[in-house]
VOMI-880516 format. One record per residue (C-alpha): residue in one letter; z, x, y. Coordinates in steps of 0.05 Angstrom, whole numbers, padded with zeros to 5 digits, always signed. Layout:
VOMI-880516
AZXY/...
This chain:
VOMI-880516
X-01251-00100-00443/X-01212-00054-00399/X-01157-00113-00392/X-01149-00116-00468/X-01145-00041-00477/X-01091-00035-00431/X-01054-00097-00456/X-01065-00069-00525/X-01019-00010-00507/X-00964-00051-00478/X-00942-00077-00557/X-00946-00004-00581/X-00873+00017-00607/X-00839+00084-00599/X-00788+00121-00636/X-00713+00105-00612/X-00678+00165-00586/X-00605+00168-00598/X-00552+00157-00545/X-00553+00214-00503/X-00481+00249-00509/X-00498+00306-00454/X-00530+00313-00384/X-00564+00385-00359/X-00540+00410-00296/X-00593+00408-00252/X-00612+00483-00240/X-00573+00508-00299/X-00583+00512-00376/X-00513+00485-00384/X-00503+00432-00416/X-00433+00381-00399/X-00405+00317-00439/X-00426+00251-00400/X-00378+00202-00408/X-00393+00121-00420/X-00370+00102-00344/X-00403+00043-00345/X-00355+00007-00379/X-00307+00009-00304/X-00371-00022-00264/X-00363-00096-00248/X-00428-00119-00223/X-00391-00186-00202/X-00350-00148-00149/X-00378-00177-00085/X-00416-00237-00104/X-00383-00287-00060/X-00362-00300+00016/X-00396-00240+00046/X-00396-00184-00007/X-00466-00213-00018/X-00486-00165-00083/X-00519-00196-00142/X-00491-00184-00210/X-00571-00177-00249/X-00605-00118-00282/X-00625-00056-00241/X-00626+00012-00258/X-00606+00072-00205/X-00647+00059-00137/X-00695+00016-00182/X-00748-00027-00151/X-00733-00076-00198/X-00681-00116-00180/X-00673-00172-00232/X-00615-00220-00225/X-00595-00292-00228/X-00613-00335-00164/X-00559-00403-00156/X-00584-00443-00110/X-00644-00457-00062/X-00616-00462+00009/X-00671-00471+00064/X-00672-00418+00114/X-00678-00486+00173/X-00657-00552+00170/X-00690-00598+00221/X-00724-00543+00246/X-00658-00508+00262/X-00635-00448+00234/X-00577-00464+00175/X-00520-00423+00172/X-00512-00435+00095/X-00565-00389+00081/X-00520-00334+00102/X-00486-00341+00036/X-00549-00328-00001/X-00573-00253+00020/X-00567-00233-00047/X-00588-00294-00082/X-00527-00305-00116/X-00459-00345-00107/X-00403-00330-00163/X-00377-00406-00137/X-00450-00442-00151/X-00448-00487-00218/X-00525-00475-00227/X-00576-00426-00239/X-00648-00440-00211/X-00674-00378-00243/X-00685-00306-00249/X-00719-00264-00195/X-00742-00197-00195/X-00727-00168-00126/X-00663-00176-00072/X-00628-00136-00028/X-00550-00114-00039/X-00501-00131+00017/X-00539-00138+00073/X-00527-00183+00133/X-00602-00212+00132/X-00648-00219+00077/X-00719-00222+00038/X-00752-00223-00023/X-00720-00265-00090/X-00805-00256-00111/X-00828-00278-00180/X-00774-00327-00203/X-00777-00344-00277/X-00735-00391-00320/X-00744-00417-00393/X-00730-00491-00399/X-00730-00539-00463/X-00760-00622-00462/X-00793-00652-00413/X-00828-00605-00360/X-00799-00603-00291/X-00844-00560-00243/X-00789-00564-00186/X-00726-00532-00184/X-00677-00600-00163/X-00613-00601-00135/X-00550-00569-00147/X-00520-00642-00137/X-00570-00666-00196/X-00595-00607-00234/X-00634-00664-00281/X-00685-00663-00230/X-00704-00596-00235/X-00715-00541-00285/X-00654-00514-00256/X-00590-00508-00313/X-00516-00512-00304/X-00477-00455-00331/X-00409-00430-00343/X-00377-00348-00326/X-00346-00366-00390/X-00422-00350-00427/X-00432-00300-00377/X-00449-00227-00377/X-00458-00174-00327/X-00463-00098-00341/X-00502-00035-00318/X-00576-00047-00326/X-00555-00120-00369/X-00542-00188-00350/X-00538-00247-00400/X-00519-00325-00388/X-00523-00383-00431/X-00570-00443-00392/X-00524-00496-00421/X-00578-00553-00395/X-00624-00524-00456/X-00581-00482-00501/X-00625-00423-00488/X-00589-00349-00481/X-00620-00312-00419/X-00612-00242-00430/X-00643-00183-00373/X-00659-00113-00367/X-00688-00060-00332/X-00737+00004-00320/X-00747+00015-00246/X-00807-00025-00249/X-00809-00075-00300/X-00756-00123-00315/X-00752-00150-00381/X-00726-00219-00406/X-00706-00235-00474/X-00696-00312-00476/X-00667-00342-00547/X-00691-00411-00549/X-00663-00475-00592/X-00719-00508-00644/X-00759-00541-00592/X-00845-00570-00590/X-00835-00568-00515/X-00813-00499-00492/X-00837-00474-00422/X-00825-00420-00381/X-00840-00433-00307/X-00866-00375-00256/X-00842-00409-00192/X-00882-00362-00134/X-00858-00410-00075/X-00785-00395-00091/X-00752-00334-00044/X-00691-00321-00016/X-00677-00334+00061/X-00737-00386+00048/X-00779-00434+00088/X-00850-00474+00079/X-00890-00432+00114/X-00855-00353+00090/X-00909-00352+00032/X-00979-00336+00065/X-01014-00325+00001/X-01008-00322-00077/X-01051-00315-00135/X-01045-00316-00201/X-01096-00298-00260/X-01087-00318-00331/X-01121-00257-00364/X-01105-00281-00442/X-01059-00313-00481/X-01001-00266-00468/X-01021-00232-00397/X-01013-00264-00326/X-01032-00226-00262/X-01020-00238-00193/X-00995-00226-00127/X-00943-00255-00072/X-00962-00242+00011/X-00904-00272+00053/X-00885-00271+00133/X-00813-00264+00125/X-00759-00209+00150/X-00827-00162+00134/X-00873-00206+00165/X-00932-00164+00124/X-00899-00167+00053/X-00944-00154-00010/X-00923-00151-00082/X-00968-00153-00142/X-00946-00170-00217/X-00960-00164-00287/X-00927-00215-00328/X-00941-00200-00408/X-00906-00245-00465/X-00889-00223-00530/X-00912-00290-00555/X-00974-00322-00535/X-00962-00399-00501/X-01005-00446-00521/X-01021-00486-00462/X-01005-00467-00382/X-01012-00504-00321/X-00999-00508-00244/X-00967-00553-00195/X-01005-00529-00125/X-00963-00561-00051/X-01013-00535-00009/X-01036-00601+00041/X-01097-00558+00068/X-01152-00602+00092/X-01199-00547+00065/X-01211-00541-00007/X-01267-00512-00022/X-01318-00521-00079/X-01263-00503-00130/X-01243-00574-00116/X-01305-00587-00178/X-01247-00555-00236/X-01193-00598-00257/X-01142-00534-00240/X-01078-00567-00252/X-01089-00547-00329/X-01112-00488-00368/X-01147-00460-00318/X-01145-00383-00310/X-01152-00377-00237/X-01103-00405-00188/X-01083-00392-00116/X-01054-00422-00053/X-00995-00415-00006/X-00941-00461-00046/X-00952-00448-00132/X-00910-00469-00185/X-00931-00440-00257/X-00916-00465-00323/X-00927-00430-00393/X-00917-00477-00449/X-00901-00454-00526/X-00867-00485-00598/X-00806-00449-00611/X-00760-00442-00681/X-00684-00443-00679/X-00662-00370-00650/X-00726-00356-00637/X-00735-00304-00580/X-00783-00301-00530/X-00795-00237-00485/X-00822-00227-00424/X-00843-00158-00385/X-00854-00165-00312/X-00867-00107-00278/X-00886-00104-00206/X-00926-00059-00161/X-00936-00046-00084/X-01011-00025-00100/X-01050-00073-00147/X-01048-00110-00205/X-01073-00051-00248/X-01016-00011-00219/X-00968-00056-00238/X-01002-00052-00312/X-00995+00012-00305/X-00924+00012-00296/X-00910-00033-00352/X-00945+00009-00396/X-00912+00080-00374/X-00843+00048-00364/X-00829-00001-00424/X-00896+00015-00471/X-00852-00034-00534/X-00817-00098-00537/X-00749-00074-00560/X-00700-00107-00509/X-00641-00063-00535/X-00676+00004-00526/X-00691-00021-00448/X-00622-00036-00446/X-00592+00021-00473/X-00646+00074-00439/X-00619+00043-00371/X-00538+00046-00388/X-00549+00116-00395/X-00588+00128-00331/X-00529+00086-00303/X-00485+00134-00331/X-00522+00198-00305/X-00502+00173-00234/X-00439+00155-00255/X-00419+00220-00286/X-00433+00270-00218/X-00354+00243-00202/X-00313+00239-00258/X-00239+00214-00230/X-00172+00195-00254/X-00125+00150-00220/X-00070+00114-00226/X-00092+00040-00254/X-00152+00009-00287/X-00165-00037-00229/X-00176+00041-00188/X-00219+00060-00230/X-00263-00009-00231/X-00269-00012-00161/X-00294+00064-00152/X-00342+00064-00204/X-00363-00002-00175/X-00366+00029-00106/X-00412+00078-00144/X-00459+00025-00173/X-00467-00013-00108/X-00475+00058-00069/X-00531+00085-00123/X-00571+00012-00113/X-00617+00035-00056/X-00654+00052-00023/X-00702+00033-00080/X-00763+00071-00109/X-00819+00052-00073/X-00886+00069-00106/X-00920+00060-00173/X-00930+00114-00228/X-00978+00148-00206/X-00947+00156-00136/X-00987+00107-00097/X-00956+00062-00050/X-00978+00016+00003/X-00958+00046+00069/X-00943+00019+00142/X-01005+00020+00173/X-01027-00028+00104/X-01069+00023+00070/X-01055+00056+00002/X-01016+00120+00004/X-01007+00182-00037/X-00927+00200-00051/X-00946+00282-00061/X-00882+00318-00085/X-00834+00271-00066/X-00817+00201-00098/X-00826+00145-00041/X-00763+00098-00017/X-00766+00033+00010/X-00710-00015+00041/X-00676+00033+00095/X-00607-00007+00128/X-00606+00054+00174/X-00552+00021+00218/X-00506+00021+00164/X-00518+00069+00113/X-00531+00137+00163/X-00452+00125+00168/X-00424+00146+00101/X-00483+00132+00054/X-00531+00182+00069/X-00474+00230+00075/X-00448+00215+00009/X-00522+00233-00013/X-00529+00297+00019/X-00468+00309-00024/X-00478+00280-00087/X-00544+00256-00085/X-00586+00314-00047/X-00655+00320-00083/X-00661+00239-00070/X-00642+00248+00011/X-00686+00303+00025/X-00740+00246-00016/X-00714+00188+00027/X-00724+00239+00094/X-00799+00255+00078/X-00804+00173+00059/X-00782+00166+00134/X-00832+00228+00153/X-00885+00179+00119/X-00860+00123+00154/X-00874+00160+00221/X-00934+00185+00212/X-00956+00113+00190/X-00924+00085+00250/X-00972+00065+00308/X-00913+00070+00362/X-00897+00143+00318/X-00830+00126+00307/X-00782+00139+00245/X-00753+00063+00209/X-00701+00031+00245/X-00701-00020+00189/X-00755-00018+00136/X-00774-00046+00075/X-00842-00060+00036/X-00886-00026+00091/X-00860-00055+00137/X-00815-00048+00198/X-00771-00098+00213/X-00730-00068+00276/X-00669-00102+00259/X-00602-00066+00293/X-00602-00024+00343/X-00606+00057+00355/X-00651+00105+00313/X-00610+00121+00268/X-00664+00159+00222/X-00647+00218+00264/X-00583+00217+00238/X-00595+00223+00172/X-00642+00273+00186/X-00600+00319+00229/X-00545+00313+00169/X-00591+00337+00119/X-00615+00399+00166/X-00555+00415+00182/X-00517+00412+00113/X-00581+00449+00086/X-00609+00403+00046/X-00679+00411+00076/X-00737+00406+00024/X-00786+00374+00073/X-00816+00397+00141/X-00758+00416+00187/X-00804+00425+00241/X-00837+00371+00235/X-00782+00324+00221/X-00750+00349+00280/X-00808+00336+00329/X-00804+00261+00294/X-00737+00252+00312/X-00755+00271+00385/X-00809+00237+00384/X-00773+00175+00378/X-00725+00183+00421/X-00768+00186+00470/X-00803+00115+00464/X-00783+00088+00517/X-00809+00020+00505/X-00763+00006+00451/X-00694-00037+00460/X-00679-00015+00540/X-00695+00060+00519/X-00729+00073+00586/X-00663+00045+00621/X-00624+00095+00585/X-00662+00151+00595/X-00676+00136+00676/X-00597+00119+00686/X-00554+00153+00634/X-00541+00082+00603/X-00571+00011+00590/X-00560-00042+00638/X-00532-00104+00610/X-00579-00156+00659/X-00638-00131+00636/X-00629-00115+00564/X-00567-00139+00516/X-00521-00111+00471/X-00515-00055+00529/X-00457-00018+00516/X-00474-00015+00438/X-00537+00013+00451/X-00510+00068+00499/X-00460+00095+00456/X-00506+00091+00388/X-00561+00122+00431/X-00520+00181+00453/X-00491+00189+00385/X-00561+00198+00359/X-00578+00234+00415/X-00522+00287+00398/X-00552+00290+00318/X-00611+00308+00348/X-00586+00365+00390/X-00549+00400+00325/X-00609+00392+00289/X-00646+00433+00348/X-00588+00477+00348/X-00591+00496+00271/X-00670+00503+00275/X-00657+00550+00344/X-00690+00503+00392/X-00658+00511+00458/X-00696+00476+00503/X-00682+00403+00460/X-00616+00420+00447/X-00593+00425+00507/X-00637+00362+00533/X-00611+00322+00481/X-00532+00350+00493/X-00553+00325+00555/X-00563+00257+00539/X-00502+00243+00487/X-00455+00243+00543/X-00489+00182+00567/X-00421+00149+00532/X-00380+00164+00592/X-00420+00118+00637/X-00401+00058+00604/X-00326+00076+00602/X-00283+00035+00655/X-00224+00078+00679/X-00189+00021+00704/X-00195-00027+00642/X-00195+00035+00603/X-00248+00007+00554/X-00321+00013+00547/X-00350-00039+00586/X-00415-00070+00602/X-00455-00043+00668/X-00511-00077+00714/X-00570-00050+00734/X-00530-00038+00810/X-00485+00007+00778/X-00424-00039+00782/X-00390-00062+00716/X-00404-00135+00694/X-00346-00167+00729/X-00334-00225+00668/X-00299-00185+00607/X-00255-00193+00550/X-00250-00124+00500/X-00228-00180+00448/X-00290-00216+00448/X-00349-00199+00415/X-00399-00252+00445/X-00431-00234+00512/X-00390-00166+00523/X-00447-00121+00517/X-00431-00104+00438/X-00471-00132+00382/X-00421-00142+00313/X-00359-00120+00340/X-00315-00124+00403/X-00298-00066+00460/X-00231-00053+00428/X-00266-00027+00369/X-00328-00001+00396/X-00294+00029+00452/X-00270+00078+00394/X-00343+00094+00381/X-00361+00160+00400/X-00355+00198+00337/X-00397+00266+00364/X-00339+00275+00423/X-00279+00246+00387/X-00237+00311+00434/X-00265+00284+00501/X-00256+00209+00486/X-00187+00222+00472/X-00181+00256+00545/X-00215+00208+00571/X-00175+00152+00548/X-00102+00186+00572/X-00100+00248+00517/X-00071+00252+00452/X+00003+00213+00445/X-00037+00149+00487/X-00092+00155+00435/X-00053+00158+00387/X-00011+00103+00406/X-00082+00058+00423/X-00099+00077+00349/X-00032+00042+00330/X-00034-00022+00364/X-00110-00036+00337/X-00071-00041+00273/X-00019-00082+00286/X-00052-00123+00349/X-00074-00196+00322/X-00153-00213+00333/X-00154-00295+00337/X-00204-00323+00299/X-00234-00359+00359/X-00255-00283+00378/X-00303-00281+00322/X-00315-00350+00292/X-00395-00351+00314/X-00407-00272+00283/X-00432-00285+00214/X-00426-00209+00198/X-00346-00211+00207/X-00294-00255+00164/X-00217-00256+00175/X-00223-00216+00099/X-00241-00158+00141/X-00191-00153+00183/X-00131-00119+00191/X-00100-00128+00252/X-00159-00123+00315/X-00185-00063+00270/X-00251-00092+00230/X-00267-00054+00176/X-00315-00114+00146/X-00374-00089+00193/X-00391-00008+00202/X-00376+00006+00279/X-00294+00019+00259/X-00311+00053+00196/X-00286+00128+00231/X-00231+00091+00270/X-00178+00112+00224/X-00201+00181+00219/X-00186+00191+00297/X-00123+00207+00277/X-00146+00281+00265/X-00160+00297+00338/X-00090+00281+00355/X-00021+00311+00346/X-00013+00253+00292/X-00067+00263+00230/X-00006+00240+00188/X-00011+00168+00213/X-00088+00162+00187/X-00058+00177+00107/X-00024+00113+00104/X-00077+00071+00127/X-00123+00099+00096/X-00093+00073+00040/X-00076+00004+00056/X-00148-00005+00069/X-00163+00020+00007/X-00124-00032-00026/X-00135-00091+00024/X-00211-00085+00030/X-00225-00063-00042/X-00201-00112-00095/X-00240-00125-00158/X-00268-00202-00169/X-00319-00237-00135/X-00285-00242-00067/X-00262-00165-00081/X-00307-00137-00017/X-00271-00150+00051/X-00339-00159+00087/X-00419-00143+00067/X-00422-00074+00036/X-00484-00070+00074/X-00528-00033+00021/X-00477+00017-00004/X-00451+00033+00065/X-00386+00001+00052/X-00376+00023-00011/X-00386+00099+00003/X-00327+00097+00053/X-00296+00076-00011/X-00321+00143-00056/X-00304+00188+00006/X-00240+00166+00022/X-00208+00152-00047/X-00234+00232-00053/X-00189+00245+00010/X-00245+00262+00062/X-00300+00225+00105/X-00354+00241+00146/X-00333+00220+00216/X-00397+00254+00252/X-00459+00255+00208/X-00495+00314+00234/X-00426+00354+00228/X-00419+00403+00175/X-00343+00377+00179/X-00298+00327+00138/X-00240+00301+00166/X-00188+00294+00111/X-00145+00239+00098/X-00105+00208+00038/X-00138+00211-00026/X-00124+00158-00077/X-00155+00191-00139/X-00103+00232-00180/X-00156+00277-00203/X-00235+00281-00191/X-00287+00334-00212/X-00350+00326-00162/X-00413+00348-00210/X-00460+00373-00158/X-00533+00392-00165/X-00536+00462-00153/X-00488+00470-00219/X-00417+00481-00177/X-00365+00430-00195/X-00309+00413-00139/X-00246+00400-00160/X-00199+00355-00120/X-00129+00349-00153/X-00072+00306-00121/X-00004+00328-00140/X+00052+00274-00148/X+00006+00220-00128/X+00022+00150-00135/X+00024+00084-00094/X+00083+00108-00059/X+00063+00179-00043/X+00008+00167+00005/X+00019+00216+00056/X+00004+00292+00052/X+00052+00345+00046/X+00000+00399+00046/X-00070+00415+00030/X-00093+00478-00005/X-00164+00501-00020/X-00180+00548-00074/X-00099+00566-00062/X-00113+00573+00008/X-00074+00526+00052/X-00113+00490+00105/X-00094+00499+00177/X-00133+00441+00200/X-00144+00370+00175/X-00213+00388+00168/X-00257+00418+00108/X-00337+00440+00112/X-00392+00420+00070/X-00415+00481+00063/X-00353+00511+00031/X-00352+00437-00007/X-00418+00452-00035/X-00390+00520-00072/X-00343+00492-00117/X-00272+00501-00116/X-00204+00469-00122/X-00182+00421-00062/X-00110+00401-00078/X-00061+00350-00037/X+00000+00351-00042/X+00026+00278-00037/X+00097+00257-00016/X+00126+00194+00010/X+00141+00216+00072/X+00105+00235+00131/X+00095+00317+00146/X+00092+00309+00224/X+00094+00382+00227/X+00021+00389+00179/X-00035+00425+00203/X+00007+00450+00262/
């Protein structure tokens, strides 16, 4: 009885609102126009080689993620791991000819991957309960398609499935995806619920499913798998608008136990199935045009959470209200930067670069605020909303920055997710990579301290500072994790007993240095100076003589077998010592000392752009593709992503402005291929938004910019607290890319640096752009 009075409210309608022309500043009464900016995001930017994004329906940092999947590459072959899979993070390949279905969660951009849960696809004649072979679709429910019948927007994705002349059309709430599938005249319909499928798969990644067949319309269930989370748990509610007249199940399991359920004939019409390996069919009789929806929502908690998702977040069956309700969240986002520049293909790829950077972290918790937590038990979000999915490695670069600017109420959110994460944690440590409760200590550092010390130290504090600063010491202190201890005892990590040495030194000190300016801004002497302490730790893994960061042993002497163009075996994990070397972004002044001062810098800086990095140098690094490359300088993967801001520190800032901009139009192109590397969960794309605004966050955990070259003509930044910053570039064009001057508010700048905090009260920034470079700027 309860089941039927909460499925009775899911088919209740509600009164369409009209589009929403206007957006309230948040702490203000005033109201501003929102524009429609979604019509400049291509969600198909990125969705081959390594841009890895997936073009489906999502809303702003939605959990639902609900996009096409092309293909069903096995994680191993032979037992061996298959580097094909690679090409799959997201799920989707623009080059694939086939679509095996639609799945309601994946990642965007990442190097590694997960989830692809809760595949569904519609399919016409005879029933196939297996999704075949790109090489013969016929064998599988699996359809060929064309990007001529194909549609990807905002919060909308359509395709025609040209095997069964059936329309597949999706949207999104941040919970529930909705299907809308139009099907041909047809006695044998089916939709099939394929729980084995996932992305990054392998036999044994499920652990559990089960599904319950609660009525003709409603399905519940959940998905347990041991993949990238090795403790991943996902419930469902699957209701149709029309009720299927016959279901079924095709169960793979070859346990030798079965049970006394082996009495029921299960493969039919019965309501209760479960097992490690399930394939679901629901069968119906459809009419010509007739259209079939489908609202899955999904929950972290329980099946009755996820029903109660479905019922808060889409209560109706009208597709086009979804659809419409999530292009104007879409727009919300879009609207906090509202830029002019000089083409249409400019103005695709930054509103793109928005999109992909407002994707995640994702909402993690249902309605009511519950959420499964890290220790496994069921959690209370109180005052904050709950994130999941935390590429730390990457996104405490640019990403979180670009929050703290644009995005603040979220960040301080995503910190006090990380608090939770902490206090969950039995080692009581903040994420290094999480996602779905779990921790999945991929990359190296701590670089939740970063994004912590950012927020603290722009301000943007609405959690514990006390508290969050004691985590962040707390895990610094672990020594158990990833040669820690080595670090701690001799100022560095010892590449012969623990790899990637060198990395980890100079990521640890970074993080090391966040943490002291934290300290410093909440008056903590005694851990800022222990942790100022510790971020000099850089300069024991620099090698005078080579003059590169280098690996070192355990006895103190550098490992004698070294190549600064290589990036296997150096020491270094994704990147070489010619870029890493570069990599001390807290102490950019005392690298540059320490490397022969400014003019050899400067001229270092130049070669790295010019230099050429043979293939044979990278070839085994899945992470980094000749597309990323300019020159030895790798911009494709996050370590380089300041290089070109270096610039500042030297008596040459002018030589930065031009390459800023070629990367801007060598790395950024729109089409599939458009993304010169992963975008790594936003991370690549925010470099993107700061640098076509002319200024970047070199040192998160700085209250300082360094400026650069914008390539906007105009922007107005719509911040939270009401101000509106203004950033104007006189006489820009694609030939004026250096600076002749800066001004701010009418006050020239002295230095080619701006503050946050000044940022964060409005104003007018204004570049004056010129064709040639001012060598005598900011002198």
């Amino acid at each position: 009885m309860v089941l039927l009075a909460v499925i009775s409210t899911l088919f209740l309608g509600c009164t369409d609102k009209a589009d929403q022309k206007e957006v309230t500043k948040t702490g203000t009464e005033e109201h501003i126009s929102m524009q429609d900016l979604t019509r400049y995001v291509d969600p198909m930017i990125g969705t081959a080689k390594m841009g890895h994004t997936y073009p489906g329906a999502t809303v702003p940092f939605g959990s639902v993620q609900l996009s096409p999947d092309t293909d069903t590459i096995p994680y191993a072959v032979n037992g061996k791991y298959n580097p094909d899979v690679y090409k799959y993070c997201a799920g989707y390949q623009y080059d694939d000819k086939t679509i095996v279905g639609f799945s309601h969660t994946h990642f965007s951009g990442t190097g590694h991957s997960d989830l692809g849960d809760f595949l569904v696809m519609p399919t016409v004649g005879e029933l196939q309960i297996n999704p075949g072979t790109e090489e013969h679709p016929e064998s599988g429910y699996r359809s060929t398609f064309s990007h001529d019948n194909e549609t990807a927007e905002p919060a909308y994705y359509s395709v025609e499935l040209e095997d069964y002349g059936i329309k597949a059309e999706l949207t999104a709430s941040s919970r529930v995806g909705m299907h809308q599938y139009t099907f041909p005249e047809s006695d044998d319909a089916h939709i099939v619920l394929d729980l084995m499928s996932g992305i990054y798969n392998y036999d044994e990644k499920n652990v559990w499913t089960f599904v319950r067949v609660e009525n003709d319309t409603l399905v519940t269930g959940y998905r347990q798998t041991n993949g990238w989370a090795r403790t991943r748990k996902v419930y469902f509610a699957m209701a149709f608008s029309k009720p299927f007249v016959k279901y079924g199940q095709a169960n793979y399991d070859d346990n030798v136990y079965k049970g006394f359920w082996r009495k029921f004939d299960q493969s039919e019409n019965f309501p209760e199935m479960a097992g490690e390996q399930i394939r679901t069919y629901f069968d119906f009789k459809t009419e010509e045009g007739e259209k079939i929806k489908i609202k899955f929502a999904i929950s972290p908690v329980s099946t009755r959470g996820a029903l109660a998702n479905m019922k808060a977040e889409i209560p109706h069956w009208d597709f086009d209200k979804v659809k419409r309700e999530g292009r104007e969240l879409w727009n919300r986002e879009l609207n906090k930067a509202l830029v002019e520049t000089d083409s249409e293909e400019d103005m695709v790829n930054f509103y793109t670069a928005m999109y992909h950077a407002f994707l995640g972290p994702t909402e993690y918790m249902d309605v009511s605020g519950k959420y499964r937590g890290l220790d496994m038990n069921i959690h209370q979000a109180d005052g904050f909303t709950n994130y999941t999915s935390f590429s730390l490695w990457d996104t405490y670069r640019a990403l979180h920055p670009l929050f703290n600017l644009m995005q603040p109420e979220r960040n301080s959110d995503m910190v006090q997710s990380m608090l939770a994460h902490y206090d969950q944690s039995v080692h009581s440590m903040l994420p290094v990579w999480s996602h779905y409760a779990n921790e999945n200590w991929c990359m190296i550092g701590y670089h939740s301290v970063s994004v912590i010390a950012d927020a603290i130290v722009k301000g943007n504090t609405g959690f514990d500072v006390e508290r969050a600063l004691e985590a962040c010491v707390q895990t610094a202190r672990t020594g158990y994790y990833d040669g820690l201890q080595y670090y701690m005892d001799m100022g560095y990590v010892p590449e012969d007993k623990n790899g990637a040495s060198v990395s980890k030194t100079l990521e640890y000190a970074y993080d090391d240095w966040a943490i002291a300016q934290a300290a410093k801004k909440l008056g903590k002497d005694d851990i800022y100076e222990e942790f100022m302490k510790r971020s000099e730790n850089y300069k024991n893994v620099y090698d005078k003589a080579s003059g590169f960061m280098r690996p070192k042993l355990s006895d103190g002497s550098f490992k004698k077998e070294f190549d600064p163009l290589d990036t296997h075996g150096q020491g270094f994990i994704e990147g070489n010592s010619w870029n890493y070397s570069l990599y001390v972004p807290h102490a950019p002044g005392t690298m540059i000392e320490m490397m022969g001062g400014k003019a050899r810098f400067s001229e270092r800086l130049d070669s790295l752009f010019t230099m050429e990095l043979p293939d044979k140098y990278f070839a085994k690094t899945e992470d980094i593709s000749r597309e990323g490359i300019i020159g030895n300088y790798v911009h494709g993967n996050e370590p380089s992503h300041h290089v070109v801001y270096l610039y500042n520190w030297t008596d040459t800032p002018w030589k930065s402005q031009d390459k800023i901009r070629m990367i801007l139009k060598a790395m950024y192109q729109t089409g599939a291929d458009g993304l010169g590397g992963n975008d790594d969960f936003g991370q690549m794309s925010a470099w993107y938004i700061f640098s076509s605004l002319g200024f970047y966050p070199v040192a998160p955990g700085s209250e300082d910019y360094a400026l650069g070259s914008p390539a906007v003509k105009h922007a107005d930044i719509r911040m939270e607290n009401g101000n509106i910053l203004e950033i104007t570039a006189e006489n820009q064009s694609e030939e004026n890319v250096f600076v002749e001057r800066v001004e701010f508010n009418g006050e020239p700048l002295k230095k080619p640096f701006i503050k946050h905090s000044d940022l964060l009260k409005g104003g007018t920034l204004t570049f004056y752009m010129t064709d040639k470079p001012n060598k005598a700027l900011y002198k």
